[in-house]
RODO-2510 file (C-alpha; in nm, 4 decimals, decimal comma):
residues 352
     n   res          X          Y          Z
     1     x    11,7337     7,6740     7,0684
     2     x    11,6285     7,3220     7,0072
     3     x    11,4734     7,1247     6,6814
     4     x    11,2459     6,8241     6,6797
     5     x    11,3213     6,6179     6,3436
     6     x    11,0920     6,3780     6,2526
     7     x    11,1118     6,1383     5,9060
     8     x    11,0004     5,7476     5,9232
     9     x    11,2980     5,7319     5,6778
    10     x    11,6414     5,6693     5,8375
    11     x    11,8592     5,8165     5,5451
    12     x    11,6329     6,1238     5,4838
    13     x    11,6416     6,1493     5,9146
    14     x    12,0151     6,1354     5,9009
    15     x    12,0988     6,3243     5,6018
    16     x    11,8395     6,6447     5,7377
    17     x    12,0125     6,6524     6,0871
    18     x    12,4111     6,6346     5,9283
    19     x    12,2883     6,9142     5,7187
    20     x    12,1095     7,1417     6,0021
    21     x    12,4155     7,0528     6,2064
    22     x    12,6537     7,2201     5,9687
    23     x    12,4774     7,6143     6,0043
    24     x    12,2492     7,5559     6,3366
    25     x    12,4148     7,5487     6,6602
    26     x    12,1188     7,3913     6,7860
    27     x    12,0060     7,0859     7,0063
    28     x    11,8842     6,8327     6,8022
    29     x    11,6207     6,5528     6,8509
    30     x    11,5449     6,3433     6,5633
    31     x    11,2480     6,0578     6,5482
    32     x    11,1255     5,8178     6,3368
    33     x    10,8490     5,7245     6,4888
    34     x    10,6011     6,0288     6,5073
    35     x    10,4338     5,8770     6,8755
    36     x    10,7758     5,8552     7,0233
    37     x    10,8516     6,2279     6,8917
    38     x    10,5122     6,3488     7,0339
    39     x    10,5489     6,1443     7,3350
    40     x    10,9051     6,3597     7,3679
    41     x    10,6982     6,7217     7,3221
    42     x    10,4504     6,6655     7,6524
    43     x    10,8176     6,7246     7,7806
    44     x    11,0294     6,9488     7,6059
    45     x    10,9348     7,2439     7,4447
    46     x    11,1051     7,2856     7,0539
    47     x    11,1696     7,5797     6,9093
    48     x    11,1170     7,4120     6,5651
    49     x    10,9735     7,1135     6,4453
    50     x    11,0245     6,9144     6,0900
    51     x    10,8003     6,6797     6,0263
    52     x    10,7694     6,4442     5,6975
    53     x    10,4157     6,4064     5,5227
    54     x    10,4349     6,0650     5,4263
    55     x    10,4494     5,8330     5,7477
    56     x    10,2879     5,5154     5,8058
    57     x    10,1216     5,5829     6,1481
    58     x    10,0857     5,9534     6,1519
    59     x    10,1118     6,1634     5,8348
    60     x    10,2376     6,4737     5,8802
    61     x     9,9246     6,6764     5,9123
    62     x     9,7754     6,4543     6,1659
    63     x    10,1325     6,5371     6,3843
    64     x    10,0826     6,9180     6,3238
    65     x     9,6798     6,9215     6,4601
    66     x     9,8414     6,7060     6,7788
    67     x    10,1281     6,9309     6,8520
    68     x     9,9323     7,3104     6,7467
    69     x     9,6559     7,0837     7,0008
    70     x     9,9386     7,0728     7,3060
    71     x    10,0026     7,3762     7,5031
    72     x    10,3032     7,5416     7,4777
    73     x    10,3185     7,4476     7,0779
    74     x    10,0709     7,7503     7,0019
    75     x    10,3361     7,9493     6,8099
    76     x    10,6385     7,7061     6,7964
    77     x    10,7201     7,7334     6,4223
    78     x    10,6553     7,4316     6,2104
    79     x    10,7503     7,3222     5,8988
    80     x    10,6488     7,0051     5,6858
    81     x    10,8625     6,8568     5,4413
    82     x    10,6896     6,6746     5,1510
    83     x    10,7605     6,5902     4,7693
    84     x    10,3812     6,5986     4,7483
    85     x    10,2611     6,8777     4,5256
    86     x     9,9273     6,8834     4,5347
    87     x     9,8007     7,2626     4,6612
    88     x     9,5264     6,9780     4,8635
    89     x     9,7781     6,8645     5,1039
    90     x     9,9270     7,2101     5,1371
    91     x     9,6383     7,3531     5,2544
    92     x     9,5665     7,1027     5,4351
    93     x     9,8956     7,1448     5,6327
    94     x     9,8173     7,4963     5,6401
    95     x     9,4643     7,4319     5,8161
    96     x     9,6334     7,1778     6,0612
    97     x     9,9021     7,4882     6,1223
    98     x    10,2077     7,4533     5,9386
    99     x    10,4267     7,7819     5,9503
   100     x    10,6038     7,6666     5,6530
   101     x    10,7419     7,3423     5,3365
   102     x    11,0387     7,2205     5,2670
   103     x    11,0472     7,0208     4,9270
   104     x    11,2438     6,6460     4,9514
   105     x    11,4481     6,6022     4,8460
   106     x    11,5593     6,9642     5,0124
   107     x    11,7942     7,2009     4,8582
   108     x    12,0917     7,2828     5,1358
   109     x    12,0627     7,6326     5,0767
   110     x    11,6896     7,6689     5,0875
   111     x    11,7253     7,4694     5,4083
   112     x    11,9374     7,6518     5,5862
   113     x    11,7480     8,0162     5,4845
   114     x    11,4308     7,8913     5,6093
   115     x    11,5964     7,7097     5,8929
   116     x    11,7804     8,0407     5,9927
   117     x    11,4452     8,2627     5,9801
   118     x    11,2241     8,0471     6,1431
   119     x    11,4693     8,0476     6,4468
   120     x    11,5015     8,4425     6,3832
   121     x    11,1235     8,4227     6,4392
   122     x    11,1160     8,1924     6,7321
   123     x    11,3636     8,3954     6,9162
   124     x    11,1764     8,7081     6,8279
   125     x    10,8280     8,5443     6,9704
   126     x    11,0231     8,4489     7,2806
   127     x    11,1744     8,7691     7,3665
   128     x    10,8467     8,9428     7,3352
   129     x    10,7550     8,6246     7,5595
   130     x    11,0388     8,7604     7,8451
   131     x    10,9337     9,1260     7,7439
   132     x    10,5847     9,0699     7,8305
   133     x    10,6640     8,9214     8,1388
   134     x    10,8666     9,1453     8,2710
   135     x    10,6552     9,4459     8,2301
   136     x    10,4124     9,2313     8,3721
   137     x    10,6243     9,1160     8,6950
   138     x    10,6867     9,5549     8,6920
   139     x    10,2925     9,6396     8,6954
   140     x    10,2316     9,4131     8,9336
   141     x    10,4827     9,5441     9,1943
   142     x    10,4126     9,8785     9,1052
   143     x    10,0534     9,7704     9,1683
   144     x    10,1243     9,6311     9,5368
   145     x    10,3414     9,9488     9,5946
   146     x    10,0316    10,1301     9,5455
   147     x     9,8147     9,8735     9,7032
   148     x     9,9808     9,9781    10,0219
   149     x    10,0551    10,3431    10,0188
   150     x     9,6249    10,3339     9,9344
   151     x     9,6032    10,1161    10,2558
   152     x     9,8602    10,3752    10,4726
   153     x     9,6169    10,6797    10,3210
   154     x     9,3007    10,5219    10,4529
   155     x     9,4160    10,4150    10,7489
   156     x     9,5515    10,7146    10,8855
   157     x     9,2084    10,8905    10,7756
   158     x     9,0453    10,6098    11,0003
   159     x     9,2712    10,5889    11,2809
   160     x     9,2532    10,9632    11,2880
   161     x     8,8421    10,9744    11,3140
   162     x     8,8283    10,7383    11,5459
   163     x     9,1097    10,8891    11,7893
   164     x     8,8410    11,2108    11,7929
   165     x     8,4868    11,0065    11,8431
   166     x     8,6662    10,8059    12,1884
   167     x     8,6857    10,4612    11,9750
   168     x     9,0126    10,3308    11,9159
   169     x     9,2559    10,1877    11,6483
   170     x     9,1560     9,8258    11,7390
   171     x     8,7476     9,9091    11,6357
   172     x     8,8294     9,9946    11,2898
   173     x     9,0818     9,7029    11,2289
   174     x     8,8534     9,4826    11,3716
   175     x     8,5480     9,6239    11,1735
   176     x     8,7462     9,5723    10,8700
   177     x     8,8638     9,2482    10,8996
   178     x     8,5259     9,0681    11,0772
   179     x     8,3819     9,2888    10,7152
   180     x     8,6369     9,0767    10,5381
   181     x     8,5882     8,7937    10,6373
   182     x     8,1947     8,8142    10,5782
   183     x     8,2637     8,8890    10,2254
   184     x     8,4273     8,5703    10,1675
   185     x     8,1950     8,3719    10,3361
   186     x     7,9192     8,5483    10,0763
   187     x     8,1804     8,4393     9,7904
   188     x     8,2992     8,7677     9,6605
   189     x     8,6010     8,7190     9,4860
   190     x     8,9841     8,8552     9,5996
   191     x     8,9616     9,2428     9,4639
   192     x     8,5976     9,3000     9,6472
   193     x     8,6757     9,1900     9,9078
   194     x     9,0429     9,3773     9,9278
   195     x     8,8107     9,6753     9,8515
   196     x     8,5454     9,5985    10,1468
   197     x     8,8515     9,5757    10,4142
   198     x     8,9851     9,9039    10,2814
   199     x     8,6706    10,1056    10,2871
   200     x     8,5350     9,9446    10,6010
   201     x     8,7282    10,1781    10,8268
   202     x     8,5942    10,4829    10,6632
   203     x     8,2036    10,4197    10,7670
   204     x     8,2026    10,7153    11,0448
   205     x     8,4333    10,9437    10,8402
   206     x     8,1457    11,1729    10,8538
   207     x     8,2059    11,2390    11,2241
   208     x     8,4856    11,5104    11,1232
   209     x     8,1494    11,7631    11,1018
   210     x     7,9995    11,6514    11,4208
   211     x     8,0566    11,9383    11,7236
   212     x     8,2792    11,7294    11,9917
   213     x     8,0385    11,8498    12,2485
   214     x     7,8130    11,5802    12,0740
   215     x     8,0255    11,3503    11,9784
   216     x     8,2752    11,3250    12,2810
   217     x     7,9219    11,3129    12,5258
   218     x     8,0100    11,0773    12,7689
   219     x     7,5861    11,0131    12,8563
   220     x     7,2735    10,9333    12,6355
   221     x     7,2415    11,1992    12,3914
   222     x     6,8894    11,3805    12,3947
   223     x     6,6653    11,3556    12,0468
   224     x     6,7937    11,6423    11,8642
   225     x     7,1404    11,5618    11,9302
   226     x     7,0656    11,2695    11,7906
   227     x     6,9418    11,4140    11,4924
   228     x     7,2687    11,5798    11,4575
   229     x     7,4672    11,2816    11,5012
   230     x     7,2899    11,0955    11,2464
   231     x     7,4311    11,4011    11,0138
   232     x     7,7570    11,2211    11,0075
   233     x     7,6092    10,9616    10,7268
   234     x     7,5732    11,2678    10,4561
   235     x     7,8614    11,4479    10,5370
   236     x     8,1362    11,1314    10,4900
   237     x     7,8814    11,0506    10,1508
   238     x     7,9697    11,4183    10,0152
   239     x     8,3522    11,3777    10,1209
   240     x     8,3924    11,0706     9,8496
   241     x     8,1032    11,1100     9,6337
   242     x     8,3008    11,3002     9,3550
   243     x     8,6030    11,0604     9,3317
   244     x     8,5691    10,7891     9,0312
   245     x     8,8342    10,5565     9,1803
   246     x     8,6243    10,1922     9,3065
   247     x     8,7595    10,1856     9,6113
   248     x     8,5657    10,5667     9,6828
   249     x     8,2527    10,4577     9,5595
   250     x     8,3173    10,1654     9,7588
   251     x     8,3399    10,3174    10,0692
   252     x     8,0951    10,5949     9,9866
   253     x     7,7933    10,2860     9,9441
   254     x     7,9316    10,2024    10,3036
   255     x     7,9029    10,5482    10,4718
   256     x     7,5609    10,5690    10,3053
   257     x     7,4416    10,2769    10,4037
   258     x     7,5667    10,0971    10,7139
   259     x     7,3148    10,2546    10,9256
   260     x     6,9996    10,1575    10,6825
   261     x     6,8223     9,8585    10,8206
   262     x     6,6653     9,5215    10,6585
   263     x     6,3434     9,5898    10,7500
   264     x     6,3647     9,9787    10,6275
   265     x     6,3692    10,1018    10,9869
   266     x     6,7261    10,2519    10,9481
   267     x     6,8423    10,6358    10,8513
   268     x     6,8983    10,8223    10,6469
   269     x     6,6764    10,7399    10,3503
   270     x     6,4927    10,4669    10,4695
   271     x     6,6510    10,1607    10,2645
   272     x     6,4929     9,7981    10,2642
   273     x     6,6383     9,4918    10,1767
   274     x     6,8641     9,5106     9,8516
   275     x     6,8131     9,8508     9,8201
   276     x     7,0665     9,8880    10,1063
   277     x     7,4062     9,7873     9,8750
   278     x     7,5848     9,4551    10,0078
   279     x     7,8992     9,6618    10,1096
   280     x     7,6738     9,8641    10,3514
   281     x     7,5031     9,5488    10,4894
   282     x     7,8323     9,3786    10,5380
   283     x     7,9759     9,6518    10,7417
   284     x     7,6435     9,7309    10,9324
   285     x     7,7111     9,3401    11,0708
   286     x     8,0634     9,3931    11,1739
   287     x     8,0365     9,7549    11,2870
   288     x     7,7536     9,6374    11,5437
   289     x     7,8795     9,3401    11,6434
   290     x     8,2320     9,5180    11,6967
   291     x     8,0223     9,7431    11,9018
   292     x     7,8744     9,5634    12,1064
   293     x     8,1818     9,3836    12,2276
   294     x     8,3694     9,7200    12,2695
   295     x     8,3350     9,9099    12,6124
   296     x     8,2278    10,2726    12,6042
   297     x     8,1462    10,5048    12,8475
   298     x     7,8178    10,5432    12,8181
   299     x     7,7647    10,1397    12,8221
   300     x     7,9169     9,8390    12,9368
   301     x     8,1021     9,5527    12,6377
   302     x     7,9008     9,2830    12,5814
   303     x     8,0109     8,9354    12,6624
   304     x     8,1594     8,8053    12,2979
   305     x     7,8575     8,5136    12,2654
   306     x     7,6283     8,7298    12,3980
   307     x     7,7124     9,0070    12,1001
   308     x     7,7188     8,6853    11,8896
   309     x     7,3475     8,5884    11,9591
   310     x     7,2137     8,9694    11,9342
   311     x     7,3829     8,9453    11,5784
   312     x     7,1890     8,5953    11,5196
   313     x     6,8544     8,7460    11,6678
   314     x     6,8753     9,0691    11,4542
   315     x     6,8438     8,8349    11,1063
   316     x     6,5996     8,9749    10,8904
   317     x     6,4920     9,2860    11,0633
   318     x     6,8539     9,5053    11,0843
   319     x     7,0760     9,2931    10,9208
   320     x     7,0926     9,0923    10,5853
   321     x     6,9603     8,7261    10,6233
   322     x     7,2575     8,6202    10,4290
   323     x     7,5094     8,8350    10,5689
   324     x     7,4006     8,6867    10,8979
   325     x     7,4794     8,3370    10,7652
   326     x     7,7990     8,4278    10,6413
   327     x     7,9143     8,5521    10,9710
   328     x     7,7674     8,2676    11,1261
   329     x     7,9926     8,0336    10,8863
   330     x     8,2738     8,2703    10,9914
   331     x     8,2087     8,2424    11,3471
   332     x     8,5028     8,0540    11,4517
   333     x     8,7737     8,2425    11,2465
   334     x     8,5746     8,5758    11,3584
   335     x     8,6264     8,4261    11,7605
   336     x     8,9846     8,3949    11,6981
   337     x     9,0502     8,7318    11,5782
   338     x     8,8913     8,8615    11,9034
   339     x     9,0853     8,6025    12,1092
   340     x     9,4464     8,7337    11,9475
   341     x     9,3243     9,1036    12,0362
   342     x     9,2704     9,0121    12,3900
   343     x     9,5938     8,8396    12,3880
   344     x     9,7947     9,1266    12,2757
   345     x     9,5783     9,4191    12,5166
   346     x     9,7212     9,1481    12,7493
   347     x    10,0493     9,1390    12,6409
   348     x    10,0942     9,5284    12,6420
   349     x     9,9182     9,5745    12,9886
   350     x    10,2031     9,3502    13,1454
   351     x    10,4987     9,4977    12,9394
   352     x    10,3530     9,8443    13,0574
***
């Protein structure tokens, strides 16, 4: 613990800090000049200040409003000694933030039992301090712990979809972080878009209902099997509907949605515009693009600029004018990504 003493009187200064000294084993600072003391608090921290009333340059009140002004001297416990009387310049103090007075000349005892509580107090308020602190350091990792076993969940639900409709791992990862990286470029803060990359990979859970005859059809599927596919959009909707957490209803406005269109040309109901939500819209971007760049075998992969103008073309009519621009701002980081997955097919191909 350490205490700030400040008195424009010498003998008062030294005749204060020989009498804390005898009862508080403390570190002790003592002023006479209350800009030198406050100067000294933008870089120490006290755990108790006394400060005289009558100064020339600063009274005491004038130090108090300063220092209760300064962080980190919030709830540091003050305490003003005076031989003023006047209930005026106590409440005064009090307004300013004084914790407690000391009358001058002091009585040793009274001194050292207010001395002695008001460091009771300040350790008190910082223990509560560390207390707080910890249990905030423990919900946080308890937090990340479940940040990730929430991540493991959803992507084994993903990986596991797209194992059965013929795409692979890398679509989904991809889809999520090209989704990603959109949502930053529209602004969205850390937790939405954290809850975009999650959910992203969960667009086609609807497939689990769709008959692999359909699903696994190597050539152009005829109208109504079309009409079946599209079936997959309610049937992942009714799988999350019912769950309250954010990161289902999340997800569940991106099954719903990432097949609507800007101009209100998409399925299943028809959306337009902002009626489509922005988590939808986002995905429909990356899902296509994704897409298009991905080789199935009904259809050949797309050149990666060549996907990257489609994208640019499609503005306003499938996809979100804004969306658009944000994955145009993205472009280079979204380039890159694709660049490091080529590398690594690359690397496994030779290692195999």
């Amino acid at each position: 613990m350490s205490l700030l003493l400040i008195d424009d009187s010498k003998s008062s200064l030294l005749a204060l800090e020989t009498a804390v000294r005898r009862f508080a084993g403390c570190a002790i600072e003592s002023f006479t000049n209350p800009l030198e003391a406050l100067e000294r608090t933008t870089h120490v921290e006290f755990d108790l200040v006394l400060v005289d009333y009558m100064m020339p340059e600063l009274n005491g009140v004038a130090v108090i409003r300063r220092l209760r002004s300064q962080r980190g001297y919030e709830t540091v416990p003050i305490v003003m000694i005076t031989s003023q009387t006047e209930r005026a310049v106590r409440l005064e103090a009090l307004e300013a933030g004084a914790t407690d007075f000391l009358a001058k000349p002091f009585d040793p005892l009274e001194l050292e039992a207010r001395i002695l509580n008001l460091l009771a107090l300040r350790s008190a308020q910082l223990a509560l301090v560390d207390r707080a602190r910890s249990l905030d350091q423990a919900v946080r990792r308890a937090t990340e712990r479940a940040d990730i076993r929430e991540q493991e969940i959803v992507w084994c639900l993903a990986q596991a979809m797209a194992s059965r409709d013929g795409n692979t791992g890398d679509h989904i990862e991809r889809v999520a972080n090209i989704a990603e990286l959109i949502a930053e470029g529209l602004g969205m803060d850390r937790i939405q878009r954290r809850n975009i990359y999650l959910a992203a990979p969960l667009h086609d859970i609807g497939k689990i209902g769709i008959p692999d005859a359909i699903l696994q059809k190597p050539g152009k599927l005829e109208p109504d099997e079309i009409e079946k596919m599209r079936e997959h959009v309610p049937i992942g909707v009714s799988i999350l509907r019912n769950s309250s957490a954010e990161l289902s209803r999340v997800a569940t406005a991106i099954i719903g949605g990432h097949h609507e269109k800007w101009d209100g040309t998409g399925y299943p109901q028809g959306f337009a515009g902002e009626e489509i939500p922005i988590e939808a819209r986002i995905v429909a971007v990356a899902d296509v693009f994704d897409a298009l760049c991905s080789e199935r075998p009904y259809k050949r992969a797309w050149p990666i600029d060549e996907a990257f103008r489609e994208i640019i073309a499609c503005s306003g009519t499938h996809f979100d004018p804004a969306c658009v621009a944000a994955f145009r701002r993205k472009w280079p980081e979204i380039r890159l990504l694709f660049d490091q997955f080529e590398m690594e097919e690359d690397r496994l191909r030779s290692s195999g």
